[in-house]
N, C-alpha and C positions, 0 to 999 in steps of 0.2 A: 399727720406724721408721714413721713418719706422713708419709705422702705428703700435703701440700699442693696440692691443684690448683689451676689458674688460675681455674674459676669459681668455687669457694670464696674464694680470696683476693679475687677482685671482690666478691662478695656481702657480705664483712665490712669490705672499702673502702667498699661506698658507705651502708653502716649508719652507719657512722663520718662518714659524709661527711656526713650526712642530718643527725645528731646535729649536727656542728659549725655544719650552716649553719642549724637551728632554733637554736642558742643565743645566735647572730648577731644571727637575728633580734630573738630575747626581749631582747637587751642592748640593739638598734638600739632599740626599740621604750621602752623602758625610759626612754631618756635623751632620746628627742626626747617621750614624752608627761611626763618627770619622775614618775609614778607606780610606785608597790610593786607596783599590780597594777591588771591590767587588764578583770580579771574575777572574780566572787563563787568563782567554785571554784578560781582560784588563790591564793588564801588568806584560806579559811571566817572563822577566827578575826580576821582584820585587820579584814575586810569587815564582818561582826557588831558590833563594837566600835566602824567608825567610824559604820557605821549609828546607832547610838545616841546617839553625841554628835552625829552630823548631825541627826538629830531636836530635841533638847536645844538644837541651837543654831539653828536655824528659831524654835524655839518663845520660844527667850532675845531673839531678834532681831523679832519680833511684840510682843513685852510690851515693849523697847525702842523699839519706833514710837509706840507707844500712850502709856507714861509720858512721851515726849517732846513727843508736840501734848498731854497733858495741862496738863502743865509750860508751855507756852507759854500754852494758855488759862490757867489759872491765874495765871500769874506777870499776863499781860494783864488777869484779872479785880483783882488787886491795885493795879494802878497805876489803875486806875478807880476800886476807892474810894478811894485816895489823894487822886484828884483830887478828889470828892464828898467825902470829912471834908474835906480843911484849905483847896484855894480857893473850893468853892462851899458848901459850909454854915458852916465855920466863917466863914472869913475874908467870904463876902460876906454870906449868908444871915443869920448872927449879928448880926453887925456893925450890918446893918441895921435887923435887929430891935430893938435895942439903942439905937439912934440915934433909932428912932422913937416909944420910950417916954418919952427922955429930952425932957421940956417946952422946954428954950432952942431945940431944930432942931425943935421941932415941926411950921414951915411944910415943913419939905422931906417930911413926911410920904407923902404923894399921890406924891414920884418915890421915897420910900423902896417906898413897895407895889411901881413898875415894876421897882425892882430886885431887890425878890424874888421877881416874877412871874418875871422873867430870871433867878435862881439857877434856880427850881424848872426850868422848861423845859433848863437844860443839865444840871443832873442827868438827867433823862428822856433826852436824847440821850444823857448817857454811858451811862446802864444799858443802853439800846440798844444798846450797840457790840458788833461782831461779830471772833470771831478766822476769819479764811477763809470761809466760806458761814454760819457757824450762830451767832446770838446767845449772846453770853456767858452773858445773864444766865436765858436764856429755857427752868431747869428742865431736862426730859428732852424739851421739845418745842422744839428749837432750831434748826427747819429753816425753821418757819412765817414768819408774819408778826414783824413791831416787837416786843416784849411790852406793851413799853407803850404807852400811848397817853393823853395828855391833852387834853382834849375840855371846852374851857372850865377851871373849876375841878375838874373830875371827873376823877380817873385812873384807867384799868382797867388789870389787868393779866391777859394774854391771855383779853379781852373780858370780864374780870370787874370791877367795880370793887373797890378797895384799902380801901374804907370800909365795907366789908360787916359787919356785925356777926356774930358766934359764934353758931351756931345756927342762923340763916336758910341758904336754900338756896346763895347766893352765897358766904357766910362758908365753909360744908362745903366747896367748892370750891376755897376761896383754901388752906384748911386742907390739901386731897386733894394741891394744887400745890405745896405748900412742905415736903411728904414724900415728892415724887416721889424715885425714884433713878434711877443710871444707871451699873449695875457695869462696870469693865473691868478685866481680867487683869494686872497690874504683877508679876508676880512673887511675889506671896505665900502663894502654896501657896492657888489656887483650889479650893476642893473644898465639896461639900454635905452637909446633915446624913442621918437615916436617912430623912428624908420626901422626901429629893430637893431641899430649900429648899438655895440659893447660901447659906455662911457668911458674914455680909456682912464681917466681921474678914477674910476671905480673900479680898479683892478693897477695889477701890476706887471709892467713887461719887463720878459725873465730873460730875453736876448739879447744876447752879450756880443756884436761884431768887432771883429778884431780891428778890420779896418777904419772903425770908427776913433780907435785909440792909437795907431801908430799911423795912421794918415794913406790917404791915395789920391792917384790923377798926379796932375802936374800944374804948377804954377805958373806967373808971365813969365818968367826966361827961360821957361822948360824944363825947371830943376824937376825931380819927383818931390813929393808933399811926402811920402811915405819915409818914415825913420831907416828901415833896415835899406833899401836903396837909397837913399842917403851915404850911408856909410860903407854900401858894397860899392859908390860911383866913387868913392874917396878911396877906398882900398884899392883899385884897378888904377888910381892915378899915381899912390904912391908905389905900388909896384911894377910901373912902368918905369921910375927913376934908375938913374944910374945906380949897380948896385956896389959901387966901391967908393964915390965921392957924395951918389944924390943928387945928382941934379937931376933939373925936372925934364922931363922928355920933351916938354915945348913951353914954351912961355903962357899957352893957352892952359896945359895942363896946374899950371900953377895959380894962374886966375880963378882956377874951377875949384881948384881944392880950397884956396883962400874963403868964396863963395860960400860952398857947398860947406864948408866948417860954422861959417855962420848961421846956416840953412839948421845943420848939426842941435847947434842949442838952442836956437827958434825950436824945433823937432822934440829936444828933451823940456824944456816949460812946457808946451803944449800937453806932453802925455802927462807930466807931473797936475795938470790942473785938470786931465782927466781920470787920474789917480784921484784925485781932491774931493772930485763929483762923485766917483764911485764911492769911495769910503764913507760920503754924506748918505748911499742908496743903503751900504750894506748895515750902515747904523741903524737906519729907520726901520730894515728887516730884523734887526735885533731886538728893539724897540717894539716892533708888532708880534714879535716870538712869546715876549714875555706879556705882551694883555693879549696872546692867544692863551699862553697856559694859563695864567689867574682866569679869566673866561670859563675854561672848560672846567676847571678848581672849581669855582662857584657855581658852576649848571649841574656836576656831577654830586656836589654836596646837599642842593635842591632836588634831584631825583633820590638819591637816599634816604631824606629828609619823610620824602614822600609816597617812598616803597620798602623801604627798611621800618622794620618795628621796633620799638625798646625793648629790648631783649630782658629787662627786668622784668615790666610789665606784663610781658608775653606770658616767661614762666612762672610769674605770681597767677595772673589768669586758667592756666595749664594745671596749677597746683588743686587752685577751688573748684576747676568742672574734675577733676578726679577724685574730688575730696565726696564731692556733690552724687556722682556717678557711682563710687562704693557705698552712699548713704543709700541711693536708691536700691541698690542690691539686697541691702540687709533689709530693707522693706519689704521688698518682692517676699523677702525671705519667711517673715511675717505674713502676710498676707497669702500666702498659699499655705504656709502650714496653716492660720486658723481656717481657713476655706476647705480641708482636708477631714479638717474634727468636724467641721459643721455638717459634711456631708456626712459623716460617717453614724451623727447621730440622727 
């Protein structure tokens, strides 16, 4: 027979007890933080796994801020040239140009030059425009000054002029600007080659030169490439005309405007097809915006999955170690009072 003692039977009551009211607490703990676990050595494997989609989703949610003000500069750089092809070169630019070749309005010549003095200067102000602190149009240095700047009939752009010819030192410069890049992270499997060089296919450049979309340098007759001097060399000839009948100041100036009007809508097809290309750039950012967000949707649904507990289960669990933990009490309760008589007899 196995004699029982009393401070034995205390010692494995209050083990018991200890047990009940630690599991108490694990379940309290459980339902009011709603977590699996509370700590990396309560469950290595949990913790490891969501570690990693915690990562994964930091890193998804980074490339989603980024293709998002991408997406907005761009979509904003599109509606600027919209506005620059159809109401200020085609619709006024042209038009005018057009008007002023034609002999019957030849006297309106001299306010046709003011109005394309006024096309050219609001195109300048659109290129200018800024999305939040940094110019649109202003390349990979888009924090500085205007880029542009028209100074008489001279336009520079970031203090180079746009009439620079190929080869001179100015031209190498406009040339260095209009190959700037400016990669960011979207999601496409960033990584470099064996030299360490960014794969530029695996990133996206966020550099928008302005001179890349209304043109620079000069051509073989020496015309300029650029739009807005274009239509400032055409302003300065129709208001050198006569201002009561129009005629042209020389027969050369007449030749140039003829020219240079052709030059005009060569000038507007070009940006319109570089309107065409951007709009194909800023769709595909629209398009990577939205398998950024389902991306991060589904990494953040798998970290819940895997740190969030069923809140039913939690406090059905919660319910039984309390249930469990008042049982043990009324035992205690038992067992010292009979341990009390026993002593006493």
């Amino acid at each position: 027979m196995i004699r029982v003692t009393t401070n034995g039977t205390l010692r494995g009551y209050k083990s018991s007890l200890t047990r009940s009211s630690n599991t108490l607490n694990a379940s309290r703990n459980k339902v009011l933080s709603q977590s699996n676990y509370n700590s990396y050595a309560e469950d290595p494997a949990a913790a490891t796994q969501a570690f990693r989609l915690r990562r994964s989703f930091s890193r998804t949610n980074a490339q989603l801020e980024s293709t998002t003000a991408l997406n907005k500069k761009f979509s904003s750089a599109c509606d600027a040239l919209s506005s620059i092809k159809g109401k200020l070169a085609d619709e006024q630019a042209k038009v005018s140009a057009l008007a002023g070749l034609n002999d019957p309005t030849a006297s309106g010549r001299q306010p046709l030059g003011e109005v394309l003095k006024g096309a050219a200067e609001s195109i300048v102000q659109t290129l200018n425009a800024q999305y939040g602190s940094a110019f649109i149009f202003g390349g990979k240095d888009s924090l500085g000054d205007a880029p542009f700047q028209l100074n008489g009939s001279t336009l520079t752009y970031r203090g180079v002029p746009v009439d620079a010819a190929a080869g001179t030192a100015d031209g190498d410069k406009l040339e260095a600007m209009n190959q700037e890049t400016s990669y960011v992270d979207i999601g496409s499997g960033l990584s470099e080659d064996a030299n360490g060089e960014l794969i530029s296919s695996s990133a996206f450049n966020g550099a928008l030169s302005g001179i890349d979309f209304v043109g620079y340098g000069v051509d073989d007759d020496g015309d300029p490439k650029n739009l807005v001097s274009v239509i400032m060399k055409l302003s300065d000839i129709f208001k050198r005309c006569d201002p009561d009948t129009g005629e042209w100041a020389s027969g050369q100036d007449q030749a140039d405007a003829d020219r240079l009007t052709g030059k005009l809508k060569s000038g507007i097809d070009d940006i319109t097809s570089k309107w065409t290309s951007l709009d194909g750039r800023t769709s595909y950012l629209s398009t990577t915006e939205e398998r950024l967000e389902q991306t991060a949707s589904e990494l953040n649904e798998q970290i819940l999955g895997i740190e969030q507990v069923d809140l039913a289960s939690a406090i059905t669990d919660f319910s039984w170690a309390q249930y469990c933990y008042n049982a043990a009490l009324k035992v205690g309760n038992s067992i010292l009072s009979q341990s009390l008589i026993d002593y006493m007899s």
